[in-house]
TORLO-52365 format. One line per field, with one value per atom (N, C-alpha, C): x, y, z; atom name; residue number from 1. Coordinates in steps of 0.05 Angstrom, whole numbers. Atoms other than C-alpha are relative to their C-alpha. Layout:
N
px = (X,...)
py = (Y,...)
pz = (Z,...)
a = (CA,...)
k = (NUM,...)
# end
This chain:
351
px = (17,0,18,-17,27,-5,-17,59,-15,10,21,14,-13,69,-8,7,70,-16,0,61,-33,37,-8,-12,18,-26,-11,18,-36,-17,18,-67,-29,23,-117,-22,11,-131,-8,15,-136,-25,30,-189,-17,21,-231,-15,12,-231,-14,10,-244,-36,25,-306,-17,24,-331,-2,7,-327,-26,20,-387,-2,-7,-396,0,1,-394,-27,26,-447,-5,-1,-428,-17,22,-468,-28,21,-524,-12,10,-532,-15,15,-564,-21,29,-614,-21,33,-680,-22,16,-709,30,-9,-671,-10,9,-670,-3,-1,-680,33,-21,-609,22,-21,-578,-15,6,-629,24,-11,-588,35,-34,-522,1,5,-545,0,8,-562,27,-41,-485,11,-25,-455,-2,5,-493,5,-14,-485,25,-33,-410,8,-16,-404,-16,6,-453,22,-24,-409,20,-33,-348,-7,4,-377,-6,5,-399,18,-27,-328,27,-15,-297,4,5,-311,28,-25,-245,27,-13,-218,-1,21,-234,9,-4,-196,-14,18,-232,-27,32,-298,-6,0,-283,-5,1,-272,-19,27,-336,-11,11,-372,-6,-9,-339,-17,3,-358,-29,24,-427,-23,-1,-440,6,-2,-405,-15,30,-461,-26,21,-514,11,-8,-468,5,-4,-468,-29,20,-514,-19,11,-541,-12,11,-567,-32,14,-624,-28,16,-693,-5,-2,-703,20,-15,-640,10,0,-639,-24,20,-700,12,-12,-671,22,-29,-603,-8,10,-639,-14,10,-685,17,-13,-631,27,-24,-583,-10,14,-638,3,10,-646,23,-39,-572,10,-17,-550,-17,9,-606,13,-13,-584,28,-23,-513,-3,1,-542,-5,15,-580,21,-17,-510,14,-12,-487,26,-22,-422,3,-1,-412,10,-10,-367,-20,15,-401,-28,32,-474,2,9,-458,12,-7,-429,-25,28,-489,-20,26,-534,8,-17,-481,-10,19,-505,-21,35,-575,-9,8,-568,11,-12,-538,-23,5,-584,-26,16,-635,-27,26,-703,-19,15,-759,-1,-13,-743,20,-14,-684,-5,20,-719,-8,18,-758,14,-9,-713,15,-32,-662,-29,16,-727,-9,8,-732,20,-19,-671,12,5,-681,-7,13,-723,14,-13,-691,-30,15,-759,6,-3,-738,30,-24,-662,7,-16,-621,32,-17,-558,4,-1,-540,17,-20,-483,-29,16,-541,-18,25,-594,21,-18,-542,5,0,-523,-22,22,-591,-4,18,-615,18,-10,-555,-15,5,-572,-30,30,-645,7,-11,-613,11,-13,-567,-19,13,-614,-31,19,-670,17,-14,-616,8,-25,-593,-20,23,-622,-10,13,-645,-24,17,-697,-23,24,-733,-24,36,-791,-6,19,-809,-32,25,-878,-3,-7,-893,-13,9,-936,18,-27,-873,18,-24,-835,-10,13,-884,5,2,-893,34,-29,-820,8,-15,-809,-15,18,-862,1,-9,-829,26,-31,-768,-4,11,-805,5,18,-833,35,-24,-759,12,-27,-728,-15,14,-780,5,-2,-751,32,-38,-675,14,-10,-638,39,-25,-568,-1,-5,-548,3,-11,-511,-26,13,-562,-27,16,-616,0,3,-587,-5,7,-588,-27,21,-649,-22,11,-667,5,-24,-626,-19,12,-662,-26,25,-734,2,-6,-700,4,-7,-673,-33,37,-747,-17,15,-775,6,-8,-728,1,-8,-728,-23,3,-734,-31,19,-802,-20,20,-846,-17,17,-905,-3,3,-934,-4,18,-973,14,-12,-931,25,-7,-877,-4,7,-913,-2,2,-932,33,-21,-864,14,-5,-842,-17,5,-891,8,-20,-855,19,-28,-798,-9,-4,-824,-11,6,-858,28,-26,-792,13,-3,-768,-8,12,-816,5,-2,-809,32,-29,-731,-1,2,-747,-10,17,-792,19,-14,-748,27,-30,-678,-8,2,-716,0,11,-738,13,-18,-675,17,-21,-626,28,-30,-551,3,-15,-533,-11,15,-587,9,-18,-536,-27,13,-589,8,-19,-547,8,0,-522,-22,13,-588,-10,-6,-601,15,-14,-538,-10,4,-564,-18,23,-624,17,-1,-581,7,-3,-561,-25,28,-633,-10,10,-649,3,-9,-600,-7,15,-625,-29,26,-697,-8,2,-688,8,-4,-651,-17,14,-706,-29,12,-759,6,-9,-721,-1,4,-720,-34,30,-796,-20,10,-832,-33,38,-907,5,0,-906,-29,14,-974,14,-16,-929,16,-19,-886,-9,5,-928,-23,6,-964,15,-16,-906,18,-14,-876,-23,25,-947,8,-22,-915,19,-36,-843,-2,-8,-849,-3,2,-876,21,-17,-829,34,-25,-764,4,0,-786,5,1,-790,28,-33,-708,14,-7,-699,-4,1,-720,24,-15,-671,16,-16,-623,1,1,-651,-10,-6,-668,21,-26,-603,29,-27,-564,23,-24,-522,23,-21,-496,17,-17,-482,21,-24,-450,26,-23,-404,20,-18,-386,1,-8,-369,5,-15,-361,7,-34,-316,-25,17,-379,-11,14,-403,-28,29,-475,-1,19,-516,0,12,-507,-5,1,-497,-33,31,-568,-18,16,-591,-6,-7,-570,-22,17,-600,-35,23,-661,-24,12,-671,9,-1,-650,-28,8,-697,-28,25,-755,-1,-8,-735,-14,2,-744,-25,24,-807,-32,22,-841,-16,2,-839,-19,23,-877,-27,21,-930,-13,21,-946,2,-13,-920,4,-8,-893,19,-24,-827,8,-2,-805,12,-11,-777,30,-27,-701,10,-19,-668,14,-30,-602,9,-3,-604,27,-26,-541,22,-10,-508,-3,10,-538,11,-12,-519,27,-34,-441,3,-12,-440,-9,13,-474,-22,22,-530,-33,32,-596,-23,20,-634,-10,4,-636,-5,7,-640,-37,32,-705,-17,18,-729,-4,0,-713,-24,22,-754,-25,36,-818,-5,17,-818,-3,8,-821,-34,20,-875,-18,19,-919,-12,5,-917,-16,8,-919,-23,23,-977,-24,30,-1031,8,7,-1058,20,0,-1031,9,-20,-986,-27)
py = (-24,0,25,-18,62,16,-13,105,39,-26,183,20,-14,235,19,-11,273,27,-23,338,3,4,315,-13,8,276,37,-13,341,23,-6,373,-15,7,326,4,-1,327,24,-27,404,2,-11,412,-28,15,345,20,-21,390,21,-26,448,-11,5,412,-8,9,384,20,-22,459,9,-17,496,25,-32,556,19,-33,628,17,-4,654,26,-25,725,18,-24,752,1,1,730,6,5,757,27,-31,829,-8,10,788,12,1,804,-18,18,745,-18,19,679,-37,23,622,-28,31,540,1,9,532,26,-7,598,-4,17,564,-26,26,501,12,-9,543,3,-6,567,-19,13,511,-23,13,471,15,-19,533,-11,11,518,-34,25,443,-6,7,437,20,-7,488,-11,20,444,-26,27,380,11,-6,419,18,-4,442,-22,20,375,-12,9,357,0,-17,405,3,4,394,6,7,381,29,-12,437,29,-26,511,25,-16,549,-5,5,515,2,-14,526,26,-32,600,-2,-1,600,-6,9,560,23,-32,614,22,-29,670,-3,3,643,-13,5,630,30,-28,698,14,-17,733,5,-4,725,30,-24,765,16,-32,815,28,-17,852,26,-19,920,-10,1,908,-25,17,833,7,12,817,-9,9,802,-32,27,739,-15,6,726,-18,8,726,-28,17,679,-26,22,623,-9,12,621,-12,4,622,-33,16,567,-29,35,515,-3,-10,540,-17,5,519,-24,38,443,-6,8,432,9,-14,481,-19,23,448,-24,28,384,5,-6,407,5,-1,437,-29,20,379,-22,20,334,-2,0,358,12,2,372,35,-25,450,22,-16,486,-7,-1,466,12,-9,481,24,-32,549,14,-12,569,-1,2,540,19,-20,585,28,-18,641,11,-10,635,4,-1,626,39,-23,696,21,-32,737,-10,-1,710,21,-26,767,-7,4,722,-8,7,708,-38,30,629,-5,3,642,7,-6,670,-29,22,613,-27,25,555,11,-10,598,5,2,604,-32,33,532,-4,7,534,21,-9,576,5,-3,561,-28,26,501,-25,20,471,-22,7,453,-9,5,456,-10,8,423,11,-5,448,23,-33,516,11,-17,529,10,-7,525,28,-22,570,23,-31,623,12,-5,626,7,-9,626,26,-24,674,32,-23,727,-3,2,710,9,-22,733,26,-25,795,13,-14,802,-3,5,778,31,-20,842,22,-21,888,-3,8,862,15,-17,908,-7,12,855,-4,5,846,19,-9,899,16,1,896,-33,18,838,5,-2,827,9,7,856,-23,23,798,-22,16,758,9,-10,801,-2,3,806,-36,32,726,-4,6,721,2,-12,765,-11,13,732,-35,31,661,7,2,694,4,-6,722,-27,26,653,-12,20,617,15,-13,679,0,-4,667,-22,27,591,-3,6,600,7,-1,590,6,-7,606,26,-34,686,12,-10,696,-2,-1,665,14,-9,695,37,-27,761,4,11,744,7,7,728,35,-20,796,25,-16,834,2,5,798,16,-13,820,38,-35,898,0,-11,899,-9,8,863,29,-28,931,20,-33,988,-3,-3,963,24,-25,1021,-4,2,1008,-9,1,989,14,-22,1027,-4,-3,1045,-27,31,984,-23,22,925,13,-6,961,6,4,970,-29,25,898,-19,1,887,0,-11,927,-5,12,888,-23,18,829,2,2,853,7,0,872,-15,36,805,-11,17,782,15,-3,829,-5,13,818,-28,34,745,5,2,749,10,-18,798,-23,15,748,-37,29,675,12,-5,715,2,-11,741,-36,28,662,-29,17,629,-6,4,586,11,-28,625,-30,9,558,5,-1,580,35,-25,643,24,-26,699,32,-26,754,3,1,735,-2,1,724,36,-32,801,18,-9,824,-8,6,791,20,-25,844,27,-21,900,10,-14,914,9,1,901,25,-22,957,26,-20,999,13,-13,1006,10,-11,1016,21,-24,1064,31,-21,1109,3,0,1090,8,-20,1107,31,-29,1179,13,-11,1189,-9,0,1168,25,-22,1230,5,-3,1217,-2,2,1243,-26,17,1198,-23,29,1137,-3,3,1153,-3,0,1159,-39,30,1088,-18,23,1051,-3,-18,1087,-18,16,1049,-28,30,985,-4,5,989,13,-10,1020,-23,25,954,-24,30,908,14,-10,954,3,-8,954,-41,23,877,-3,10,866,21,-20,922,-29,20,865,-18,27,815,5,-8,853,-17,10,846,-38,27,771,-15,26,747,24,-16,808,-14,2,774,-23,7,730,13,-20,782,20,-24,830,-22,12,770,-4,13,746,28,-20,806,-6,4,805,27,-24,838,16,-23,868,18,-20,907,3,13,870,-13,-7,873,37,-25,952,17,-18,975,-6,-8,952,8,-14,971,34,-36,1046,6,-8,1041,-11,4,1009,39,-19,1064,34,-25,1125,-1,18,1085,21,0,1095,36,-28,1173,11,-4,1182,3,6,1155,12,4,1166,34,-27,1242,9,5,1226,-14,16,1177,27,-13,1223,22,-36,1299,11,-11,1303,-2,7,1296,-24,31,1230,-4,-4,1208,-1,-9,1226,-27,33,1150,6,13,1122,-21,22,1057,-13,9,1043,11,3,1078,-16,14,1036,-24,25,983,-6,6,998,-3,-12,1019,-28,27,946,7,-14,993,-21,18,935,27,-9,972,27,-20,1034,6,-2,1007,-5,13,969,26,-18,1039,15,-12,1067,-13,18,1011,6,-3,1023,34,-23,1096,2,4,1067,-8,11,1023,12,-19,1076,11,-5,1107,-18,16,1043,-13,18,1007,22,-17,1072,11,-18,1108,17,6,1129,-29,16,1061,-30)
pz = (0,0,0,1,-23,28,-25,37,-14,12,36,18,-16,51,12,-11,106,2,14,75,-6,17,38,20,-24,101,20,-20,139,-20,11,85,-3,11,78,35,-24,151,6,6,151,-16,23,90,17,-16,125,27,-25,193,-14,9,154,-14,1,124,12,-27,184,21,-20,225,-20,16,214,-6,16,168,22,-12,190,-3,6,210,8,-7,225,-23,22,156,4,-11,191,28,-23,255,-5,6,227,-18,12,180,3,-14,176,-8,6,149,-8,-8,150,-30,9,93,24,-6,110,4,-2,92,30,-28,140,24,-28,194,6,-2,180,12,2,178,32,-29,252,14,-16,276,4,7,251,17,-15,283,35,-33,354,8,-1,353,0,0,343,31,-23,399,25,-17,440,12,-11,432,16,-25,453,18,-30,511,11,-6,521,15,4,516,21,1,544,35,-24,624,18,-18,648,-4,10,608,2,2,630,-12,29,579,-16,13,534,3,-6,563,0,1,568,-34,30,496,-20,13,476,9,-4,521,-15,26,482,-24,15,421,-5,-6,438,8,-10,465,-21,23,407,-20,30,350,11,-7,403,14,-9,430,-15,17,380,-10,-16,377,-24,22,308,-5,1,321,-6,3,295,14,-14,329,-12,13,275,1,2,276,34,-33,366,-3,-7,359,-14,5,316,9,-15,351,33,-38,426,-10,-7,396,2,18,363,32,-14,432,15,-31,497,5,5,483,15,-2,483,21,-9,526,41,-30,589,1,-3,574,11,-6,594,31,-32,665,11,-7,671,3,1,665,24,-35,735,6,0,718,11,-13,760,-23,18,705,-20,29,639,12,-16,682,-2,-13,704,-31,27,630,-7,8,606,4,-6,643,-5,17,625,-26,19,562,-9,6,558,13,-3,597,-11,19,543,-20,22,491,-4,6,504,-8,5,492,25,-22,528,-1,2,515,23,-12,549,28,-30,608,11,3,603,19,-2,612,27,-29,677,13,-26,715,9,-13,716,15,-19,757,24,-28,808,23,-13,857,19,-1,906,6,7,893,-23,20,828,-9,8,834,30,-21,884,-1,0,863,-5,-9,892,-16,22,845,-33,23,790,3,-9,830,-6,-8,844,-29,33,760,-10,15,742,17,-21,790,-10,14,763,-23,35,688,4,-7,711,-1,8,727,-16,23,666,-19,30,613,7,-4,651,-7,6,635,-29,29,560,-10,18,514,-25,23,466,20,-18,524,0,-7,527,-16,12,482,18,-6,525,14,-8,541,29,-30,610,9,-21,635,-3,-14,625,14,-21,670,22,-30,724,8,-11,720,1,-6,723,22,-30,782,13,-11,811,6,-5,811,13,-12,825,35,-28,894,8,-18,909,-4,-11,906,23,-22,948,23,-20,992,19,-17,1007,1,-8,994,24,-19,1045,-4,6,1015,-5,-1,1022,-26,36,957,-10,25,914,9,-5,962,-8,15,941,-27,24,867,-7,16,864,7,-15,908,-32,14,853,-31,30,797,-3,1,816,3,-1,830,-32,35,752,-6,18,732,-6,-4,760,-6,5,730,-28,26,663,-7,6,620,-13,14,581,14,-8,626,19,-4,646,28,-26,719,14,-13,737,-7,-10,734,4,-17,751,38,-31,821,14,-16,818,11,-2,816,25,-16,868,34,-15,913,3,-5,897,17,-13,921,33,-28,986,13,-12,1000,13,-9,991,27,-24,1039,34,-26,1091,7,-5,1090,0,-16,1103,30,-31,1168,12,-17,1189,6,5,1170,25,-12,1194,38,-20,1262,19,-12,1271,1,15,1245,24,-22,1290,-7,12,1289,-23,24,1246,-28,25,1195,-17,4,1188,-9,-1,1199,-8,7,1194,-20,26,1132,-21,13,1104,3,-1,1131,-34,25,1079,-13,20,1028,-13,14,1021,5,-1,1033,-33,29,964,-9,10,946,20,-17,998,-8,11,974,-24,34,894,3,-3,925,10,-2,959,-13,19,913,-32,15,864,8,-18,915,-2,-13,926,-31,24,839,0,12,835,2,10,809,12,-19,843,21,-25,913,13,1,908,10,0,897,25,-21,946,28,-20,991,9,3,978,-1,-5,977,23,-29,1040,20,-18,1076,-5,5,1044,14,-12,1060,26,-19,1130,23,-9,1160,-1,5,1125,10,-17,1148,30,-22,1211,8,-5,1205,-5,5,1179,34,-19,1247,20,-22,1292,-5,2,1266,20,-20,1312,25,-30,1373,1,-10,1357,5,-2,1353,13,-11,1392,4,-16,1434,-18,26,1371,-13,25,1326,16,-11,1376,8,-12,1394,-24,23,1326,-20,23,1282,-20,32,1206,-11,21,1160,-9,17,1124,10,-11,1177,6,-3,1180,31,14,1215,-3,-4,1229,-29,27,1153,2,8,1150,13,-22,1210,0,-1,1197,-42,16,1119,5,-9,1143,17,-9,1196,-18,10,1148,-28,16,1098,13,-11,1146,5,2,1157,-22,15,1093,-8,1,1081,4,-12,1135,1,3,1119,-28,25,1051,4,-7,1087,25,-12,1142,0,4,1121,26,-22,1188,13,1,1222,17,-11,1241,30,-29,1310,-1,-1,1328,16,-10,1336,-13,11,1325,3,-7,1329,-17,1,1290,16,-33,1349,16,-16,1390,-3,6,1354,4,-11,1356,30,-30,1425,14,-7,1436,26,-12,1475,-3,9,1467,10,-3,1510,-10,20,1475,-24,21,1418,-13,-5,1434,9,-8,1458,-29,29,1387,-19,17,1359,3,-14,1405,-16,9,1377,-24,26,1305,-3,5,1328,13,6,1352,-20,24,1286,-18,15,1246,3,-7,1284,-6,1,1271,-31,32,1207,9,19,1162,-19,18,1151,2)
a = (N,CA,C,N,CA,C,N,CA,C,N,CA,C,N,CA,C,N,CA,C,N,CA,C,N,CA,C,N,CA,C,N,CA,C,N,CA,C,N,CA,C,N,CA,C,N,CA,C,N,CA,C,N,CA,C,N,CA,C,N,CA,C,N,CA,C,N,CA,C,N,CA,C,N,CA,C,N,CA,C,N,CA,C,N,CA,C,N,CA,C,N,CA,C,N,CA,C,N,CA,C,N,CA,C,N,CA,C,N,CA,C,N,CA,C,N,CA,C,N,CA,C,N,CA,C,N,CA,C,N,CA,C,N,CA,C,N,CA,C,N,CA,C,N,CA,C,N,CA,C,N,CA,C,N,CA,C,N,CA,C,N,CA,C,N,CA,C,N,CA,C,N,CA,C,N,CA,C,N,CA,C,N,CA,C,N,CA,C,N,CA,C,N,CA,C,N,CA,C,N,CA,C,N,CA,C,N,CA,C,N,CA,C,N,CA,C,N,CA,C,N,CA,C,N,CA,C,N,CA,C,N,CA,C,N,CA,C,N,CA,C,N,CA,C,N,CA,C,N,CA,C,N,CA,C,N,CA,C,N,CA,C,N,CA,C,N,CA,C,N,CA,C,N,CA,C,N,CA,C,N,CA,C,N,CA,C,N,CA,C,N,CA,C,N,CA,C,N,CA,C,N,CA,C,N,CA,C,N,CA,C,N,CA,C,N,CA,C,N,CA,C,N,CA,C,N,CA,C,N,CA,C,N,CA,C,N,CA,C,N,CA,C,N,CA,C,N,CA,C,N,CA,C,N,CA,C,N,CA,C,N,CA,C,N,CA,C,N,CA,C,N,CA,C,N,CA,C,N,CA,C,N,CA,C,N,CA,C,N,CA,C,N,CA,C,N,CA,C,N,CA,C,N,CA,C,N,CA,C,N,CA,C,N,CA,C,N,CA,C,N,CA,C,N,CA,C,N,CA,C,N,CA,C,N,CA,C,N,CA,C,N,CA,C,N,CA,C,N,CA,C,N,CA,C,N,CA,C,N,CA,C,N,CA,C,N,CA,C,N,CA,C,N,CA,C,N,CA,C,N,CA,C,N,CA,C,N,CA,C,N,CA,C,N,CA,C,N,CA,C,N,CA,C,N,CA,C,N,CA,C,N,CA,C,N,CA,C,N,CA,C,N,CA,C,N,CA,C,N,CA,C,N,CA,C,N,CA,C,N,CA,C,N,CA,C,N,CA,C,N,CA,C,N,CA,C,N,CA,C,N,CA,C,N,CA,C,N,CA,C,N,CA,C,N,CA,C,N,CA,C,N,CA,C,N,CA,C,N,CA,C,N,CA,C,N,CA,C,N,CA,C,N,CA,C,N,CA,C,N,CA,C,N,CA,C,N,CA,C,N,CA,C,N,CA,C,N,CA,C,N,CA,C,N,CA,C,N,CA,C,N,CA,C,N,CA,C,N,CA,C,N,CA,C,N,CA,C,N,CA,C,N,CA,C,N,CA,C,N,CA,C,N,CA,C,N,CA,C,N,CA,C,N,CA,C,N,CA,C,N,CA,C,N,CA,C,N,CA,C,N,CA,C,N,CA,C,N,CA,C,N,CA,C,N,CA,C,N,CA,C,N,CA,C,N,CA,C,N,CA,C,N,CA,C,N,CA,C,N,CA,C,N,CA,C,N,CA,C,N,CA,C,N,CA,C,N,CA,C,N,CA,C,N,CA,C,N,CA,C,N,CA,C,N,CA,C,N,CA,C,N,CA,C,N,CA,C,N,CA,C,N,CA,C,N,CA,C,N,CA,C,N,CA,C,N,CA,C,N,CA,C,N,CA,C,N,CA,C,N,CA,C,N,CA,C,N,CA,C,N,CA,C,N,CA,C,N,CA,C,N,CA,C,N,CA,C,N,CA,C,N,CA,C,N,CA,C,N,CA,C,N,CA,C,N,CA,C,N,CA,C,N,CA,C,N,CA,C,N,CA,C,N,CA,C,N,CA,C,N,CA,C,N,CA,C,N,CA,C,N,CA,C,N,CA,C,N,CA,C,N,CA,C,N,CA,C,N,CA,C,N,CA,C,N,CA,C,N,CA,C,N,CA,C,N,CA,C,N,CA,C,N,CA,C,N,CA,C,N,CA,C,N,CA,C,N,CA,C,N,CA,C,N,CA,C,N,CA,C,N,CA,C,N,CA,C,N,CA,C,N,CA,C,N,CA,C,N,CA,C,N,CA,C,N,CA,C,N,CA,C,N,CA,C,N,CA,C,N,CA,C,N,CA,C,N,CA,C,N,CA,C,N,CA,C,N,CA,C,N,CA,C,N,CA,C,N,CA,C,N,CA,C,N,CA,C,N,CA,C,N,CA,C,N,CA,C,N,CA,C,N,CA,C,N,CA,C,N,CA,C,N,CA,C,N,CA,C,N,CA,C,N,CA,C,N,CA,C,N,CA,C,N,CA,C,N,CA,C,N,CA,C,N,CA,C,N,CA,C,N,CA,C,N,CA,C,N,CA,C,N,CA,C,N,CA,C,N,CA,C,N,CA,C,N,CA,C,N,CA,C,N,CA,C,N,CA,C,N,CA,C,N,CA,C,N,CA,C,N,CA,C,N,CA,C,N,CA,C,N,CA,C,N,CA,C,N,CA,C,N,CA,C,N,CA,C,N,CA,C,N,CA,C,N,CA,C,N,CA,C,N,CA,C,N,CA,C,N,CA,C,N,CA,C,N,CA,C,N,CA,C,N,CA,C,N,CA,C)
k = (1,1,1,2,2,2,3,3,3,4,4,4,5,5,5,6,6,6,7,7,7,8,8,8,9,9,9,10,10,10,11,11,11,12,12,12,13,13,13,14,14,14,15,15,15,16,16,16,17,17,17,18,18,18,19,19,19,20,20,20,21,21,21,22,22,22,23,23,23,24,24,24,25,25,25,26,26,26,27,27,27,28,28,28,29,29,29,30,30,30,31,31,31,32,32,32,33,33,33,34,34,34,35,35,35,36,36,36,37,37,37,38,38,38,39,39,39,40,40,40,41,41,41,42,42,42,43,43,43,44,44,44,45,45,45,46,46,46,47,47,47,48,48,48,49,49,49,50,50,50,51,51,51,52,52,52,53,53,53,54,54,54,55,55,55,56,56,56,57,57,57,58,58,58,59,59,59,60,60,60,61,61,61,62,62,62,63,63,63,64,64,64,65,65,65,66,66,66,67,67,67,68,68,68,69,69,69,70,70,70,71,71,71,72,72,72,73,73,73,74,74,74,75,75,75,76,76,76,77,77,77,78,78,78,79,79,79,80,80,80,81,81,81,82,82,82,83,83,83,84,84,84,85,85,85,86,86,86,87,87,87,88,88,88,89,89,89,90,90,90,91,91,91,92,92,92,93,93,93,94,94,94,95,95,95,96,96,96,97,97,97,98,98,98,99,99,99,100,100,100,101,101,101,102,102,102,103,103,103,104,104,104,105,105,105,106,106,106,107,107,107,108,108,108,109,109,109,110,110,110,111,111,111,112,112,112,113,113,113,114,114,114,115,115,115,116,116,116,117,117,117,118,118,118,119,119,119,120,120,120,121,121,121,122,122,122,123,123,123,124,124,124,125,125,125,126,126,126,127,127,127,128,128,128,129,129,129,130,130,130,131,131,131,132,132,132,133,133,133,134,134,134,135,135,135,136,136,136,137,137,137,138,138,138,139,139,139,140,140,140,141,141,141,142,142,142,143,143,143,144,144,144,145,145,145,146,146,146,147,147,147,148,148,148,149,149,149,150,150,150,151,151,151,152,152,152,153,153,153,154,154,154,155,155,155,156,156,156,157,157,157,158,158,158,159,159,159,160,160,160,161,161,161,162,162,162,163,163,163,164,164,164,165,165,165,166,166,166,167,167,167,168,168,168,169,169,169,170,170,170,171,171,171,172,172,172,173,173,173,174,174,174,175,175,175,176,176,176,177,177,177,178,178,178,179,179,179,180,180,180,181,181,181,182,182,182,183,183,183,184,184,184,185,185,185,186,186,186,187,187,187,188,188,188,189,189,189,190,190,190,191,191,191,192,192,192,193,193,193,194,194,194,195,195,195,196,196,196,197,197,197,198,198,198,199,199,199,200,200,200,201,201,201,202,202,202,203,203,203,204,204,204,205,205,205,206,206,206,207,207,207,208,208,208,209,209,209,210,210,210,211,211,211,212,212,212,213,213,213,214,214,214,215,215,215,216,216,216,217,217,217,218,218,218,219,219,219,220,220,220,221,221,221,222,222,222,223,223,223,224,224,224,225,225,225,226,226,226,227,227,227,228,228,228,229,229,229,230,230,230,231,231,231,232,232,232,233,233,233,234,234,234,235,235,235,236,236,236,237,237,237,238,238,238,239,239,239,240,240,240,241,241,241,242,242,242,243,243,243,244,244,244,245,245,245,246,246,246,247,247,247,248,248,248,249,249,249,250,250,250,251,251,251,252,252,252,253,253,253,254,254,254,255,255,255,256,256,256,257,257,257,258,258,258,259,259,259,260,260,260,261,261,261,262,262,262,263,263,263,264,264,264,265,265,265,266,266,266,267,267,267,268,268,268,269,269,269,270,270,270,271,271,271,272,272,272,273,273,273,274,274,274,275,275,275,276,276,276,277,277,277,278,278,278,279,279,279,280,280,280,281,281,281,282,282,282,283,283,283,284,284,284,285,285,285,286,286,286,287,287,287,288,288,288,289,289,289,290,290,290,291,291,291,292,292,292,293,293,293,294,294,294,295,295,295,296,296,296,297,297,297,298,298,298,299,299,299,300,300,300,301,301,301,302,302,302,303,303,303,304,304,304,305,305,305,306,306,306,307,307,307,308,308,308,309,309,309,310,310,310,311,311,311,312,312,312,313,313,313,314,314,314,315,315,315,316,316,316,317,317,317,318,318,318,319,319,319,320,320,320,321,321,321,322,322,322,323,323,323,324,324,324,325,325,325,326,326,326,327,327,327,328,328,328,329,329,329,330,330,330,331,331,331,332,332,332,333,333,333,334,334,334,335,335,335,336,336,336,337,337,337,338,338,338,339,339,339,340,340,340,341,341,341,342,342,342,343,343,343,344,344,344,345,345,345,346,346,346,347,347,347,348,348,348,349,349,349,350,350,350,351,351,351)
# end
């Protein structure tokens, strides 16, 4: 048998690879209508970078690089709406089956990308893994639960429908209402805050929104106040402060003293409920200190929170506490006196 030299052996091996990669599908991502065959071209491009993510587990340069190159088609400003819908649809299949394989790296890429692709598909499939009804694996919740957040911010997103945003934020409530992990409990706190500022949507589910989120609030005041120290209370605390923090400075830009003053009858109850966690678990928290400065950072935005507010709910001037003094100075009983002159306020009309 003739002998094939080296030379023409790696040529032939090059042009074979080269016919079995799939085309380029960069002239298609600005389309506005889409043959059979550049569906097919789309759908070669996503499959091959399926397998080698499939593949690719052990390898996390290489997984970065699938990523990249999965991501690159819809990052671009000029994509396509036809063009986002055929890549999200030939992407989801493949890309679940990958969470669904268990493996921690390829999973959390996976949901990576499903949250750049900017559809409501992709919505679709990362709320199925959020909730630890549905997921058991916290590395997954915590990925989906950002990619909720990044895909409410991608600005292929927002012509979405609002009654898929409300029902979104609205599953996202009901998981952060049972997670018991901090991080992804912030996440998911984070996700339902972006659901509510996106730019296009009108008054009314924006508010429903914005009751989401303070369900969720209340129900942490109430879990953290009732939680044993190993059920890390205090940490579940931090987890809403970010979520505290964007509401309120979105509260302080909202343009209807009306509004402000209806959602100020809302939120004055449920801040007064994350204020107790304190005194349930004082003598823990003042023993064990953390680096982040929790619980007083939230103790002090909580009560500047309620300041604020409570000057729009009842046009009058609020009571003169300092209970994050109180809190450093490890003062309980003073602080518990600070509290009682909230809950004068809070327990009668107007709240």
């Amino acid at each position: 048998m003739a002998r094939v030299a080296p030379a023409l052996l790696a040529l032939l091996v090059s042009t074979a690879a080269a016919f079995a990669a799939p085309q380029s599908i960069t002239g298609l991502t600005s389309a506005n209508s889409l043959s059979p065959d550049e569906v097919r071209r789309i759908e070669s491009y996503v499959e091959d970078l399926l397998d080698r993510l499939r593949d690719a587990a052990d390898d996390p340069a290489e997984v970065r690089d699938i990523r990249r190159d999965f991501i690159s088609p819809v990052a671009r400003g000029s994509t396509s709406g036809i063009f986002l819908d055929k890549y999200s649809r030939a992407s989801l299949d493949g890309l679940e089956g990958i969470v669904s394989s268990g493996n921690p790296h390829t999973s959390a890429n996976a949901l990576i990308v499903m949250s750049n692709l900017g559809t409501e598909r992709a919505l679709d499939t990362l709320l199925r893994h959020v909730s630890v009804r549905d997921e058991d694996q916290r590395f997954n919740r915590l990925t989906a639960a950002r990619g909720c957040e990044q895909l409410f911010r991608n600005r292929h997103f927002q012509d979405a429908m609002p009654k898929k945003i409300t029902t979104a934020a609205r599953r996202l409530a009901a998981a952060a209402k049972v997670e018991t992990d901090p991080l992804t409990l912030r996440h998911l706190g984070l996700a339902i805050f972006a659901a509510g500022q996106m730019e296009k949507l009108q008054a009314a589910p924006r508010q429903q929104i914005q009751g989401y989120l303070i369900e969720v609030l209340e129900s942490v005041g109430e879990r953290a106040a009732a939680a044993s120290a190993t059920e890390d209370p205090i940490g579940m605390l931090a987890a809403v402060y970010p979520v505290l923090h964007g509401l309120r400075n979105a509260y302080l830009e909202t343009d209807s003293q009306t509004l402000q003053k209806k959602l100020g009858r809302q939120l004055g109850p449920c801040l007064r409920a994350l204020l107790e966690v304190a005194t349930a678990h004082w003598a823990m928290a003042q023993q064990q200190p953390r680096h982040d400065g929790q619980p007083g950072n939230t103790i002090n935005l909580c009560e500047r929170f309620l300041t604020v507010i409570d000057r729009f709910v009842r046009s009058a001037d609020p009571p003169e506490t300092d209970m994050k003094h109180h809190w450093d100075m490890g003062d309980e009983t003073r602080y518990k006196a600070d509290l009682d002159l909230w809950d004068d306020i809070l327990n009668n009309a107007p709240y």
